[in-house]
N, C-alpha and C positions, 0 to 999 in steps of 0.2 A: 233497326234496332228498337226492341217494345223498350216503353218503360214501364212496364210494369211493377205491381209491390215489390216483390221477391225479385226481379231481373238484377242484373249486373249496373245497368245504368239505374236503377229507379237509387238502389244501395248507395252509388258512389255519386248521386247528384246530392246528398247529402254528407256523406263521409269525406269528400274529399276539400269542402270551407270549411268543414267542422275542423277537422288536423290541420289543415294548411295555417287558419288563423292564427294559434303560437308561435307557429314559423314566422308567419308575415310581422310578427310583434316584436319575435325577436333578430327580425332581418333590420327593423327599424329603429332598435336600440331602444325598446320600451322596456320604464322599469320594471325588477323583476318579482316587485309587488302585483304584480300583473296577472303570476302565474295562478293564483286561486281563485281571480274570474274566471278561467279560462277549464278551470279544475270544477269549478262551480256548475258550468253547463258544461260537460263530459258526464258530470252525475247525474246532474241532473234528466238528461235523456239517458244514461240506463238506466235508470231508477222508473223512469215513468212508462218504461217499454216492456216492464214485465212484472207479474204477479208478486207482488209484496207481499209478506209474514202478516199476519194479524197480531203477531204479540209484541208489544211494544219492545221490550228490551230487543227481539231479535230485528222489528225494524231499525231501533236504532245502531246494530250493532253490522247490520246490513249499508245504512247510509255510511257509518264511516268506515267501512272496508273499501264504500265504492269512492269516497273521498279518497281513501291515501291511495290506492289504484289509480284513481283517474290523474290525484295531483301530479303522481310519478310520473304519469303519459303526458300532459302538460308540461311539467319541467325539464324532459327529455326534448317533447317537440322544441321550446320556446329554446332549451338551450342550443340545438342544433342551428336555430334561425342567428341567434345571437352569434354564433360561435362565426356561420357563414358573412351575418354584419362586419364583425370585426376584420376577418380576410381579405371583404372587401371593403364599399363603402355604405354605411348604413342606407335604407330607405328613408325618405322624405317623406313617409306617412304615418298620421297622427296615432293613436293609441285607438280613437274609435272605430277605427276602420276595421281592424282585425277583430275587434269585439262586437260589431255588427254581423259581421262574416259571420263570425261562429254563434252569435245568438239566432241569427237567421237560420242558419244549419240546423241546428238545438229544433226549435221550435218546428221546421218542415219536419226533420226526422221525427219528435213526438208526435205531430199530427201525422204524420203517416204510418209511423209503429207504433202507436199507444195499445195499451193492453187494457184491453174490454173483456166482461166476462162473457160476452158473447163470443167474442174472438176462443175465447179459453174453453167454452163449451162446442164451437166446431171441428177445435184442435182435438180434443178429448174424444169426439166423433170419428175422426181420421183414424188417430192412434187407434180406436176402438176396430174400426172397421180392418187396419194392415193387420193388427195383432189376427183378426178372424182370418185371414185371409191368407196367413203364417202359417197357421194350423191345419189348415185344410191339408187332405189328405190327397195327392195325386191317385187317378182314377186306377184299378187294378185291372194291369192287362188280360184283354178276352181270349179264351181259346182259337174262337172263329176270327180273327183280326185277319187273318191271311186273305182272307176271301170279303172281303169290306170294299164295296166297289169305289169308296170316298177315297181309299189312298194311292 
């Protein structure tokens, strides 16, 4: 199994401390004060993984879309952990544990998806190159093909 950038495992050696951590929080019966750390770095790495606005209103009109998106995804996970607490018996693990997890998470994912404009200007390359390569025209069949010793 690669791990590479883009692979399955490179993706989920990140994603899967980053969401687990509300769970683990709310397996533990952490308050649910809790939920807008956890909302905090969810934005925080999409926010830093991709080309931001220059214009200031629409950055900030960008950070709080991805706040109430992301807080939503935190209050969902942390409630689902919570909910599983109560059914059972909570964890015996402190508050920082889950907040380590997911800053650790946070932070591999930034360092490994940050958006560089260099990244922006190979992507731009790509696109450039399929869009040419979309166009192109398939060659038009020759009369004499019948007799072409290659097929």
């Amino acid at each position: 199994m690669a791990f590479e950038k883009y692979s399955l495992s490179g993706i989920l050696a990140y994603v899967i401390p980053l969401y687990a951590a509300p769970i683990l929080a709310g397996l533990s019966a952490a308050p649910w004060a809790s939920v807008p750390v956890f909302a905090l770095f969810f934005s925080a790495l999409s926010l830093k993984t991709r080309k931001l606005p220059s214009q200031p209103a629409l950055l900030i009109l960008n950070a709080l879309v991805a706040l109430i998106v992301n807080g939503a995804i935190a209050a969902v996970l942390f409630g689902l952990g919570y909910l599983g607490g109560r059914m059972t018996q909570p964890l015996g693990l402190p508050l920082w544990g889950p907040v380590l997890i997911c800053a650790g998470a946070t932070a591999f994912g930034i360092w490994r998806y940050r958006w560089t404009p260099q990244s922006a200007q190979f992507e731009a390359f790509l696109d450039d190159a399929l869009d040419q390569i979309d166009r192109m025209q398939p060659p038009e069949p020759d009369e004499n093909r019948e007799n072409d010793p290659l097929d």
